[in-house]
C-alpha positions as MATLAB code, in Angstrom:
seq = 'XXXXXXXXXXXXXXXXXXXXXXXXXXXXXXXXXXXXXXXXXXXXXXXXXXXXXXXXXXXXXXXXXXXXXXXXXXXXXXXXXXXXXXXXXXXXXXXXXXXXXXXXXXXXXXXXXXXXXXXXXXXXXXXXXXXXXXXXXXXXXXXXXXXXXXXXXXXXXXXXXXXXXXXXXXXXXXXXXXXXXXXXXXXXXXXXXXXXXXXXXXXXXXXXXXXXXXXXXXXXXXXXXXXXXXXXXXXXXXXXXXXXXXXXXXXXXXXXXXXXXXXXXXXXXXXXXXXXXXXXXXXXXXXXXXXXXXXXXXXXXXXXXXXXXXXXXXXXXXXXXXXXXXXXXXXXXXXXXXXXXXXXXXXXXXXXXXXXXXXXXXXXXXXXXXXXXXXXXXXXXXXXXXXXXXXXXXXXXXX';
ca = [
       0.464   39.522  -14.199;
      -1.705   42.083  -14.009;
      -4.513   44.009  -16.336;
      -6.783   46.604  -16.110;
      -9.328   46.610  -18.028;
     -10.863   50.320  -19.335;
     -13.351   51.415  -21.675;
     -13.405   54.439  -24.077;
     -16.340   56.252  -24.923;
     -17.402   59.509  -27.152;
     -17.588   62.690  -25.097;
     -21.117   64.793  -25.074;
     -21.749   66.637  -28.266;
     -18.381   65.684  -29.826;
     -16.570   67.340  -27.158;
     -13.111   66.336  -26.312;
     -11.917   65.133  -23.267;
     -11.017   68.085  -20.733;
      -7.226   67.134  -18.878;
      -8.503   66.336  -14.748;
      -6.945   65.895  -11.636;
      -8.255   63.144   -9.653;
      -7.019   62.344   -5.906;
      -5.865   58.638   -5.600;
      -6.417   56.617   -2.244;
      -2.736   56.385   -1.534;
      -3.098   60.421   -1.015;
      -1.169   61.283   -4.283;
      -2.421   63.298   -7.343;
      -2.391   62.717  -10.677;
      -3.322   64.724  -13.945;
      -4.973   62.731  -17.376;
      -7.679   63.258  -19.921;
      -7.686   59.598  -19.621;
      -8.480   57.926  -16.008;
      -7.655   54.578  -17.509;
      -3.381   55.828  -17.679;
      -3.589   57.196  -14.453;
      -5.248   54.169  -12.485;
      -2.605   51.723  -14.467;
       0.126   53.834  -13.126;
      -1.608   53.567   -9.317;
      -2.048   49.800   -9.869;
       0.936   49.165  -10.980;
      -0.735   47.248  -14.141;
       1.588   45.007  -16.526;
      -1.179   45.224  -18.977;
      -3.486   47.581  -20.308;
      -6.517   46.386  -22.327;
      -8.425   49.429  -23.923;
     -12.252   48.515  -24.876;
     -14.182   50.734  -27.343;
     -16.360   50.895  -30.140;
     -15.744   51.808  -33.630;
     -17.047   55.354  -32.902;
     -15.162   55.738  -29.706;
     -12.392   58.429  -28.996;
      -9.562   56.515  -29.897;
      -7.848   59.667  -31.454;
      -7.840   61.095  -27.957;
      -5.082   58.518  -26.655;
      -3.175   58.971  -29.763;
      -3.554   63.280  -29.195;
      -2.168   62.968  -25.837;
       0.032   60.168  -25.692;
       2.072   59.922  -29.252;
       4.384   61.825  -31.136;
       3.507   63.794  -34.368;
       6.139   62.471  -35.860;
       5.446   58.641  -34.698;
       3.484   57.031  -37.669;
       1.700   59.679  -39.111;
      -0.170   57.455  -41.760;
      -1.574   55.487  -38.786;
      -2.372   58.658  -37.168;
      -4.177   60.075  -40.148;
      -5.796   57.101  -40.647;
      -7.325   56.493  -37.465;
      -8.689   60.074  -36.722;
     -10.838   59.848  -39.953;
     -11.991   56.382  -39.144;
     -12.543   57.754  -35.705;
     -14.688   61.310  -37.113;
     -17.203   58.425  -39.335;
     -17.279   56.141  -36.710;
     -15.207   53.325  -38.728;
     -12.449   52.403  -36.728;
     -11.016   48.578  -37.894;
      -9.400   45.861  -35.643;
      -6.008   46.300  -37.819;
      -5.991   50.092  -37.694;
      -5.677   49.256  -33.532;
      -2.933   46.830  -34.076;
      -1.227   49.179  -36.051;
      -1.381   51.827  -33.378;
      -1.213   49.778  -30.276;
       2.440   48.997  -30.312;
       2.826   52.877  -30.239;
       1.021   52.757  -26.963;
       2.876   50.139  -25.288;
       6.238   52.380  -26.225;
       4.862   55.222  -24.696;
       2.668   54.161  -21.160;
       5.672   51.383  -20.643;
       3.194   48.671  -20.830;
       1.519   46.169  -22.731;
      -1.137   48.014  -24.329;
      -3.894   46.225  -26.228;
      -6.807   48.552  -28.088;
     -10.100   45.616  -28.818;
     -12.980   46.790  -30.800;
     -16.404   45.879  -28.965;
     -19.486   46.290  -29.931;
     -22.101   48.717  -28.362;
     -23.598   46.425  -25.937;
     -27.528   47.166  -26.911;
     -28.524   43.177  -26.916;
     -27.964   40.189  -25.170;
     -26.005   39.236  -28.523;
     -23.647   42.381  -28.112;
     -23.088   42.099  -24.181;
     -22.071   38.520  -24.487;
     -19.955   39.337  -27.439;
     -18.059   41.224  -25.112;
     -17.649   39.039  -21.977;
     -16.372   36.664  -24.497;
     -13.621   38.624  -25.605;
     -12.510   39.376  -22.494;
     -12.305   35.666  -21.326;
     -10.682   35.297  -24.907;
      -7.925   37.880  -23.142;
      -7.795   37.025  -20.157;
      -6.469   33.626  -18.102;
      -6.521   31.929  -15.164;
      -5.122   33.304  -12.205;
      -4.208   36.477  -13.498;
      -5.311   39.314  -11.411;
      -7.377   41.801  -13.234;
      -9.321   45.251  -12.373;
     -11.607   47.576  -14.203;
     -11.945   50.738  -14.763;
     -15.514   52.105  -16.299;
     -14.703   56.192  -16.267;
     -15.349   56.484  -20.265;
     -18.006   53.764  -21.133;
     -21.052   54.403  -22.266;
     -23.542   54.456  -19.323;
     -24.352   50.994  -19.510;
     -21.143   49.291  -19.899;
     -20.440   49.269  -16.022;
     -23.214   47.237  -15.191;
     -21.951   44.734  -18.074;
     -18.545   45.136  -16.488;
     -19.710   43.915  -13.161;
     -21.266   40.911  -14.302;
     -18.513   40.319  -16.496;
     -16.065   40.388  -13.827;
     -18.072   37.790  -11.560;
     -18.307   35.699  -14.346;
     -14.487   35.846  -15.001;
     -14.136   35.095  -11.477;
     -16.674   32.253  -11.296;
     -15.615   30.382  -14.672;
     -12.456   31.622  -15.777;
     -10.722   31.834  -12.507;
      -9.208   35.336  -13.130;
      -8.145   37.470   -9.567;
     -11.097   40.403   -9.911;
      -8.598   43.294   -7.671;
     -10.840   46.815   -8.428;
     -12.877   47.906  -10.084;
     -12.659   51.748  -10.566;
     -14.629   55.005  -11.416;
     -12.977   58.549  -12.059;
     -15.644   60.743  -10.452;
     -15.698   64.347  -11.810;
     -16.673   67.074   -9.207;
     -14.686   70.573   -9.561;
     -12.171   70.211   -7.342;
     -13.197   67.351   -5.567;
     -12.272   64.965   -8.541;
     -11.118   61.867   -7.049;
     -10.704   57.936   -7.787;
     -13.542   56.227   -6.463;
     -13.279   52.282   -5.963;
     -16.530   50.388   -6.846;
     -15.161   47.129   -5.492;
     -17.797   47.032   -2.896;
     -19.972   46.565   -5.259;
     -18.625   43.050   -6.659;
     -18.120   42.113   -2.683;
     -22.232   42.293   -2.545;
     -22.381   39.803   -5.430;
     -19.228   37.750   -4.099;
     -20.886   37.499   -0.684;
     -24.937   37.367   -2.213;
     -23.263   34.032   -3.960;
     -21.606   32.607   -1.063;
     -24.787   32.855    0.883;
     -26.507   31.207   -1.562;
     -24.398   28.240   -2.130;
     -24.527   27.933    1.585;
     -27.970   27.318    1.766;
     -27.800   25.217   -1.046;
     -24.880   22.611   -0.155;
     -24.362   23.714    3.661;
     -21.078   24.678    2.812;
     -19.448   27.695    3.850;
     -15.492   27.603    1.915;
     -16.494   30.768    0.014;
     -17.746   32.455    3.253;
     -14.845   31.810    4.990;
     -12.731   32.954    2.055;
     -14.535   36.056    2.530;
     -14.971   36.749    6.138;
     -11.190   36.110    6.088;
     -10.673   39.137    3.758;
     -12.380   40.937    6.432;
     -10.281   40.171    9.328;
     -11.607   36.783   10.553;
      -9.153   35.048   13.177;
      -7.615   31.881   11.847;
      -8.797   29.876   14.375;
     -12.371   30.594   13.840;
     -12.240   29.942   10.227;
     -10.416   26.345   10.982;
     -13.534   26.315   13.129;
     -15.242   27.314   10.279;
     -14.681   24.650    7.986;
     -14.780   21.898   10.647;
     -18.272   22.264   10.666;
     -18.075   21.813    6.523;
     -16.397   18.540    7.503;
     -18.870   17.275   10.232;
     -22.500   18.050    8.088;
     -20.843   16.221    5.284;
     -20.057   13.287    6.777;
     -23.089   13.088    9.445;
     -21.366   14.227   12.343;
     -23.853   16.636   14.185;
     -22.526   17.267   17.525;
     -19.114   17.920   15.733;
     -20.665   20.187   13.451;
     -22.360   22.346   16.729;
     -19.754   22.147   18.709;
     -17.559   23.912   15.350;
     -20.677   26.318   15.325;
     -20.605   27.407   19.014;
     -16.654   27.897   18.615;
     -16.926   29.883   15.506;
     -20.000   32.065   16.099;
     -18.299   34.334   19.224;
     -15.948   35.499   16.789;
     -17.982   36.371   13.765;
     -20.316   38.733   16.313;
     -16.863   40.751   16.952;
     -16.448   41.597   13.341;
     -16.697   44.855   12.107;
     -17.510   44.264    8.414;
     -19.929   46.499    6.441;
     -20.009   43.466    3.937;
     -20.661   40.897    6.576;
     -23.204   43.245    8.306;
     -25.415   42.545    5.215;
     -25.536   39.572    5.277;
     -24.931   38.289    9.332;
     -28.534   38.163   10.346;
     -29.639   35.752    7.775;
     -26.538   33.450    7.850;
     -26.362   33.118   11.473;
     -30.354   32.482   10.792;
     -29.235   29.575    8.996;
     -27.213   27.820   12.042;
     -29.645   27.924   14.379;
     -30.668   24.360   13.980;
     -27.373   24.081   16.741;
     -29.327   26.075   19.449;
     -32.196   22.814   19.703;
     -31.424   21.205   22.904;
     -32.076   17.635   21.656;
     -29.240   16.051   19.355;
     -32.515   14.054   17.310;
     -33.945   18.044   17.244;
     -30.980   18.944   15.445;
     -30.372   15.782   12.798;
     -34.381   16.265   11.928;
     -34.066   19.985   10.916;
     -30.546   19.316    8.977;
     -32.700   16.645    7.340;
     -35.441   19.309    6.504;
     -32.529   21.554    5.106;
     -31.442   19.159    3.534;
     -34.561   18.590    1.728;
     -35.356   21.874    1.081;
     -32.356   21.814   -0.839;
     -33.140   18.724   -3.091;
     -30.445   17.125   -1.699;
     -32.628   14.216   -1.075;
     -29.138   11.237   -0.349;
     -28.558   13.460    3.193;
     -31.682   14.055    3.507;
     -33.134   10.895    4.213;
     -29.702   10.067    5.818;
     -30.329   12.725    8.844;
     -33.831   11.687    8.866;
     -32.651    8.065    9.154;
     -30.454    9.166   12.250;
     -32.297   12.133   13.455;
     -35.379    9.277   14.131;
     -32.792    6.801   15.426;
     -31.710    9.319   18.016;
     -34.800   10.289   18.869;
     -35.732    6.819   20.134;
     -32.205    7.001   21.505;
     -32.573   10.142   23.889;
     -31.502    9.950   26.979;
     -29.525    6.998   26.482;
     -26.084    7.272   27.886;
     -24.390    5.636   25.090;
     -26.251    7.259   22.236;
     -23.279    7.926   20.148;
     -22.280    4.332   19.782;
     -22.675    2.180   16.964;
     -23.935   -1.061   18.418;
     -26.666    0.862   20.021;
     -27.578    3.076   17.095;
     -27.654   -0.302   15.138;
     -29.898   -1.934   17.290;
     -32.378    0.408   17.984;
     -32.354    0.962   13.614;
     -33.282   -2.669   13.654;
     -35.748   -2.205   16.104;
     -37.282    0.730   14.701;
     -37.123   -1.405   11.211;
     -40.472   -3.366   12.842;
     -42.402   -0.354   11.946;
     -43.575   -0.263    8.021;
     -43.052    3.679    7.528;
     -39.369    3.069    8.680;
     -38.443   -0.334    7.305;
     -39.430    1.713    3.882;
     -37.517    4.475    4.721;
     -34.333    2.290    5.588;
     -34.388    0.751    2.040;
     -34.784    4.125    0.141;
     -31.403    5.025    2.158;
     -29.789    2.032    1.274;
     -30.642    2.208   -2.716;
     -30.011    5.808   -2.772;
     -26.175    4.891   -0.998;
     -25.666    2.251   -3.943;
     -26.697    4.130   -6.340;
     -29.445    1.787   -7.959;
     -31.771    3.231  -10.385;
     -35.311    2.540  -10.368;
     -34.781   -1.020  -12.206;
     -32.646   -2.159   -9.651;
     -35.066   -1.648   -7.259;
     -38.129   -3.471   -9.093;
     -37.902   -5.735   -5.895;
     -38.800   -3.325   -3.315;
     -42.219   -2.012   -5.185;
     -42.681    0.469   -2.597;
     -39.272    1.765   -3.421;
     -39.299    1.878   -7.433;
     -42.100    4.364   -7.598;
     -39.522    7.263   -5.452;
     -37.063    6.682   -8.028;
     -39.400    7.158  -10.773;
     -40.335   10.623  -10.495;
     -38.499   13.337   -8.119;
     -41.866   14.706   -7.027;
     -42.440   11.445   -5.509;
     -39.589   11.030   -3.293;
     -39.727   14.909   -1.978;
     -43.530   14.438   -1.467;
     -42.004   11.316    0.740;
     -39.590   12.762    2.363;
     -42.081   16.212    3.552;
     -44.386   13.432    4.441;
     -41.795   11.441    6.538;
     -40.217   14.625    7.984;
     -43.921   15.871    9.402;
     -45.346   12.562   10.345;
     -42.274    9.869   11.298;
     -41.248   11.625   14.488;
     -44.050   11.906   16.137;
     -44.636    8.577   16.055;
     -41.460    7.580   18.085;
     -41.215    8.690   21.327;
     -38.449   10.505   22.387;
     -36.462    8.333   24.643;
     -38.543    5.281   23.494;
     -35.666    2.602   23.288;
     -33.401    4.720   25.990;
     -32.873    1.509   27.771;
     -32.139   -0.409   25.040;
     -28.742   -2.598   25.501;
     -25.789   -3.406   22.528;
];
């Protein structure tokens, strides 16, 4: 199913609202005092959810749109309310099925409130995620709000989005110019916040689902967005040159697209994967352990540090990648204090032992009391740890 969403506001100086022609994308026009009608109509909407406050216009759908003859009390009734500003939730219901008879869709009329406070605004979102559920594909239209209300309505849709799981289409503005007058989609405007987001939790987590969710909406080949989230796969389980050799597949492709959206955003995305340029593979596990960091994700953290030092002692060594050599040079590297410390924080953090657990490592206990501590330990560890292994140090070093 589908709803649009549309507000109704008070013309200027108690004017009514003047009937306008607006030009739709799909080249065809169409002729309304009310935008909200016409856009349902080009949307095909099941539903149509009318938002306005007790001194909105609400005589102006029933002018336009009912029958003098279809429940005149009701009528009556609702253009006073409307003239002292007193419209009632059950004066709507009672004129709302009239509606629904004559657009040929559900029509809902909600009473909101003006939207002045942070009391008001979330008022608002909240009765929308009250009407709205899960899956069901929903666009806006902001023509006849007050000023503000569009702003609300584009947070409000990224939080129905984000939490509710609705499908945020359009959202829509009815732009008056003479003869101009045309149907202007806004939807770029969520696609900033959809794609500011994604970025975000990119940096945050190192994964990139939502970017590849979105660079697919913008014509992304298939195959590069497999490649895509192969390299999600690979930096979550530790496996670098996987996760740069997804990188190097991926990245051709994403400098072909021709994305406004992606344009915005390209130069500090691709800024973030250019820990798969370093030549070294211990250059590139020490800087996804300093990412990692950064991000308080202090588990893969010290687990790329861990490996990032163990390859570093490693380079050069034919058989790097193998796990009987990568053990033995750990336990070699394990004769040096600063590491043997740093193995047991990795292996407490893995179990998941609290700071009691670990009363028998007293070096330990103290980066498990406090988070400052451990991030101090890990900066410290990142800056000093490798360069006190030489690269290539145990390059000789047998299984």
């Amino acid at each position: 199913m589908k709803t649009l969403v549309t507000f109704l506001g008070r013309p200027h100086r108690n004017r009514a609202y003047d009937a306008v022609t607006y030009q739709f994308p799909d080249g065809r026009p169409r002729t309304s005092v009310f935008f909200g009608l016409l856009l349902a109509d080009y949307l095909e909407a099941d539903r149509l959810l009318v938002l306005g406050t007790a001194g909105s216009n609400w005589d102006v759908l029933l002018e336009h749109h009912i029958q003098d003859s279809e429940d005149e009390e009701a009528r009556l009734a609702l253009i006073a309310a409307c003239d002292q500003s007193q419209v009632t939730p059950a004066l709507l219901d009672r004129i709302a099925p009239l509606l629904t008879r004559r657009t040929n869709r559900r029509t809902e009329l909600c009473l909101i409130p003006d939207g002045l406070n942070d009391g008001e605004q979330a008022a608002i979102v909240t009765l929308l995620s009250n009407r709205l559920q899960a899956g069901e594909g929903v666009a806006f239209d902001v023509t006849h709000s007050f000023r503000h209300l569009p702003l609300l309505a584009l947070a409000a849709a990224m939080y129905l989005e984000t939490v509710l799981g609705v499908q945020v289409g359009e959202i829509a503005y009815g732009l008056l110019d003479g003869d101009r007058s045309q149907a202007v989609m806004l939807t770029g405007l969520l696609q900033t916040l959809r794609w500011t987001q994604a970025l975000d939790l990119f940096r945050q987590t190192g994964m990139s689902r939502p970017l590849g969710g979105l660079l697919a909406r913008e014509g992304l080949e298939n195959k590069a967005r497999q490649r895509l989230e192969s390299m999600d796969f690979a930096v979550s389980t530790l496996q670098s040159e996987n996760a740069r050799d997804a990188i190097r597949g991926f990245r051709p492709a994403l400098k072909q697209l021709q994305s406004p959206w992606f344009s915005l955003f390209q130069d500090k995305w691709l800024a973030e994967l250019q820990w798969a340029d370093l030549i070294h593979r211990d250059q590139r596990e020490l800087a996804l352990a300093k990412k990692a960091g950064q991000a308080r994700d202090y588990l893969r953290a010290v687990a790329w540090l861990m490996e990032g030092l163990i390859s570093r002692a490693l380079r050069g060594h034919p058989q790097i990648m193998e796990y009987s050599i990568r053990e033995n040079a750990k336990n070699t590297l394990t004769r040096d204090p600063a590491f043997a410390k740093l193995s047991k924080l990795r292996n407490q953090l893995v179990h998941g032992q609290n700071r009691s657990a670990a009363r028998d490592h007293s070096t330990i206990a103290p980066l498990l009391a406090a988070e400052q501590n451990l991030r101090l330990q890990i900066e410290q560890w990142l800056r000093d740890l490798p360069a006190q292994i030489a690269p290539g140090k145990l390059k000789a070093i047998g299984s």
